[in-house]
C-alpha positions in Angstrom: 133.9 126.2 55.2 137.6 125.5 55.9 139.1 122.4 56.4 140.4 121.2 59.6 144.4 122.3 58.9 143.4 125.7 58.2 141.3 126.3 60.9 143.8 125.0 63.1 146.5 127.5 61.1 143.8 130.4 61.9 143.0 129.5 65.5 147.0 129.0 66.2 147.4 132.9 65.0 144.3 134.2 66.6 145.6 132.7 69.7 149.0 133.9 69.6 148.5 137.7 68.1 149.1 140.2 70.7 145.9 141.5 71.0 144.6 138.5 72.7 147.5 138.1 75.4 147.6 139.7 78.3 150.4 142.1 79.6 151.7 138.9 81.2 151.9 137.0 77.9 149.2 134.6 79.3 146.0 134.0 77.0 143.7 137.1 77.0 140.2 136.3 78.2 138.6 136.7 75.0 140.6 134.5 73.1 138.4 132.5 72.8 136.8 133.9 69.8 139.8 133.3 67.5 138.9 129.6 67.9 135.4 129.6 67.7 133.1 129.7 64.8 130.4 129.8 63.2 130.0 133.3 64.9 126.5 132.8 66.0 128.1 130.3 68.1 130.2 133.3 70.2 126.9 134.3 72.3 125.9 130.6 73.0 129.2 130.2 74.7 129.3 133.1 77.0 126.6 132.0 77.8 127.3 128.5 78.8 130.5 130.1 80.2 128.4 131.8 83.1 126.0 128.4 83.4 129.1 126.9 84.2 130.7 129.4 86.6 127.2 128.9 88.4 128.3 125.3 88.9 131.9 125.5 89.8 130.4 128.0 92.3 127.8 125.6 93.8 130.3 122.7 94.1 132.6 125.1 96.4 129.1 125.2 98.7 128.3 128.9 96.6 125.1 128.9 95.4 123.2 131.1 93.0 122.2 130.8 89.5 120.2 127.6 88.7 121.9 126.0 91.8 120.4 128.9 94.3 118.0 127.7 96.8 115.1 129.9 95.7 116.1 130.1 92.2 113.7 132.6 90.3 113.5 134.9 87.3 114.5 137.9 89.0 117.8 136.3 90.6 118.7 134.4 87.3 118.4 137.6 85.1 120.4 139.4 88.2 123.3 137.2 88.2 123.4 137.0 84.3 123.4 140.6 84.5 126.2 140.6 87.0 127.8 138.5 84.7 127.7 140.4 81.7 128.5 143.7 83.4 132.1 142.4 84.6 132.7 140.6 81.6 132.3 144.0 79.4 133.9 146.0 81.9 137.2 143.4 82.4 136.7 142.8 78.7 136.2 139.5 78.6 133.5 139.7 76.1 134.4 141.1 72.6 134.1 144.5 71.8 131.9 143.5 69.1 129.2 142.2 71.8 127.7 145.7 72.0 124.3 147.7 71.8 123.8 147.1 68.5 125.3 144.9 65.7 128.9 145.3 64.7 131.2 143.9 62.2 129.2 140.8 62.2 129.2 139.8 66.0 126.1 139.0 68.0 124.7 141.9 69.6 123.9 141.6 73.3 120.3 141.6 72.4 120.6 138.4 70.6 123.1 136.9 73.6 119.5 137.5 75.9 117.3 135.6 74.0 120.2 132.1 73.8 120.6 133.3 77.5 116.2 132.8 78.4 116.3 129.2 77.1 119.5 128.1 79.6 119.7 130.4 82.5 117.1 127.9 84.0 118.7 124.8 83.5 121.5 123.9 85.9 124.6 123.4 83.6 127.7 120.9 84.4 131.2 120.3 82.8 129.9 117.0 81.3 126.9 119.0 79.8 129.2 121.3 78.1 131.6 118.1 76.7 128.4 116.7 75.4 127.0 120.1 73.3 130.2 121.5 72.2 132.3 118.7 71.5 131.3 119.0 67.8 133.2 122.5 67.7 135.1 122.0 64.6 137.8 124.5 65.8 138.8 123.1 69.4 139.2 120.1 70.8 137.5 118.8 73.7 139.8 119.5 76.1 140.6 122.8 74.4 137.0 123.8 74.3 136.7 123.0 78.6 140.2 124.7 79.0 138.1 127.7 77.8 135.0 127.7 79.1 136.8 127.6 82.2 139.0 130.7 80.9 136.5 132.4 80.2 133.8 132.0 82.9 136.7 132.7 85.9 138.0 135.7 83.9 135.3 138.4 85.2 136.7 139.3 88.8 135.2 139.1 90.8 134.1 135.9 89.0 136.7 134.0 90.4 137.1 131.9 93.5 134.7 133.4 95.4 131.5 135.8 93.8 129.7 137.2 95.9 129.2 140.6 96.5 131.4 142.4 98.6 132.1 146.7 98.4 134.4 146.4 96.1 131.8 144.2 93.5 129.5 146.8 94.0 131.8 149.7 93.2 133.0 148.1 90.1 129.4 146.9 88.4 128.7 150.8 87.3 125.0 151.7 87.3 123.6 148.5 88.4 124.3 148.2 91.9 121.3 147.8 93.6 119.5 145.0 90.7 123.1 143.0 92.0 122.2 143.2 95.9 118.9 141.7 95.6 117.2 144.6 94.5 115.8 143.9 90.8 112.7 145.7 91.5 114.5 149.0 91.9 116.1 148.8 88.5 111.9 148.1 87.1 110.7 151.1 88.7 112.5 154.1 87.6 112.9 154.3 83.6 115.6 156.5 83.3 117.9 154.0 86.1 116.6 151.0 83.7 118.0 152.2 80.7 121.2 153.5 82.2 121.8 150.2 84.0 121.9 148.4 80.7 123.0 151.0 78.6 126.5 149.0 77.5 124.4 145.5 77.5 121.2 146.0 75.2 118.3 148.1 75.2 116.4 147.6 78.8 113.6 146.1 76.2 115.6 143.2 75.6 116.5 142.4 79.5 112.5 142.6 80.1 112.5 139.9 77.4 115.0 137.9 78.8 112.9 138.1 82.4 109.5 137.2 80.4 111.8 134.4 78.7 113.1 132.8 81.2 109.8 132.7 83.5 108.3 131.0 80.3 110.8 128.9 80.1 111.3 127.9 84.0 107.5 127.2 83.9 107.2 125.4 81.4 110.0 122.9 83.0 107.8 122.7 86.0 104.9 121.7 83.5 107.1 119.1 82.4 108.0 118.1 85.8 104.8 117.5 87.1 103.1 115.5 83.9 106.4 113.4 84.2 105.0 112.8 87.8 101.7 112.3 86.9 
């Protein structure tokens, strides 16, 4: 493991090479990963980095993830999925976060399975202080500065989400799962696999569904014997 100087030598050159700057010189959106190791840790974060959208979103009076009013399986694994489709397609997750493992990075397979535990669970800026402020690489205010980056770098994953023509015509294959219509993506099997060709076999985003019903119910479980 390095010390703290060298990993503060490597994270400095990670985030100045020019491969992660954008054509305006500013920070490119995953530059994050020059910062942050072990890289197991990469898929936890882009992770957290959509929980946390989800609530920047619902404080602006925008609510859908864990904050939506009828928050279920089908519309958390929808909006994750809208997530991850813009953040390939803009780039914003590493090339390395593909079908299949690659040079070491987590696969998008094993992003799903962090991604069933946490989709559930609303997800606030003092949460993500509290769970990464042990990152060895960044500080704290480092580490919010990109979460932040990161989670507002997907457009249309900016100030305002949801869908308008121009979201639909730019989430290829999946448009109908993002307007509400997860079922549709279920029923045809050649449309499943297409939609998540470039995120993970359509086996894993089944998985993720199952995992995150199992895991939403089980909070209610807990709920109730806490009421009991």
């Amino acid at each position: 493991m390095f010390g703290p100087e060298v990993m503060r030598q490597l994270r400095s050159q990670a985030m100045n090479a020019g491969a992660l700057r954008g054509q305006d010189g500013s920070p490119h959106p995953f530059g994050w990963t020059g910062g942050l190791q072990p890289l197991e840790k990469r898929g936890d974060w882009l992770v957290d980095c959509c929980r946390l959208r989800c609530a920047d979103d619902a404080a602006a009076g925008k609510l859908h993830g864990a904050f939506a009013s009828e928050c279920c399986p089908e519309g958390l694994c929808e909006d994750f999925l809208h997530f991850c489709t813009l953040a390939e397609r803009h780039r914003v997750a590493p090339a390395g976060f593909k079908r299949y493992k690659h040079d070491a990075w987590p696969d998008w397979s094993s992003v799903l399975q962090l991604a069933a535990t946490g989709l559930h669970e609303p997800f606030s800026q003092a949460d993500a202080a509290a769970k990464w402020r042990s990152c060895d690489a960044m500080s704290r205010k480092e580490m919010l500065r990109w979460l932040r980056r990161v989670a507002e770098a997907p457009p249309p994953w900016g100030r305002s989400l949801r869908y308008t023509a121009e979201v639909v015509a730019d989430v290829v294959q999946a448009t109908e799962a993002l307007q509400g219509k997860w079922g549709w993506l279920f029923a045809d099997r050649q449309r499943k696999e297409q939609a998540t060709m470039v995120l993970g076999s359509f086996v894993s985003w089944e998985e993720l569904h199952r995992g995150v019903q199992q895991a939403r119910q089980q909070r209610q479980q807990q709920q109730q014997q806490g009421q009991g």
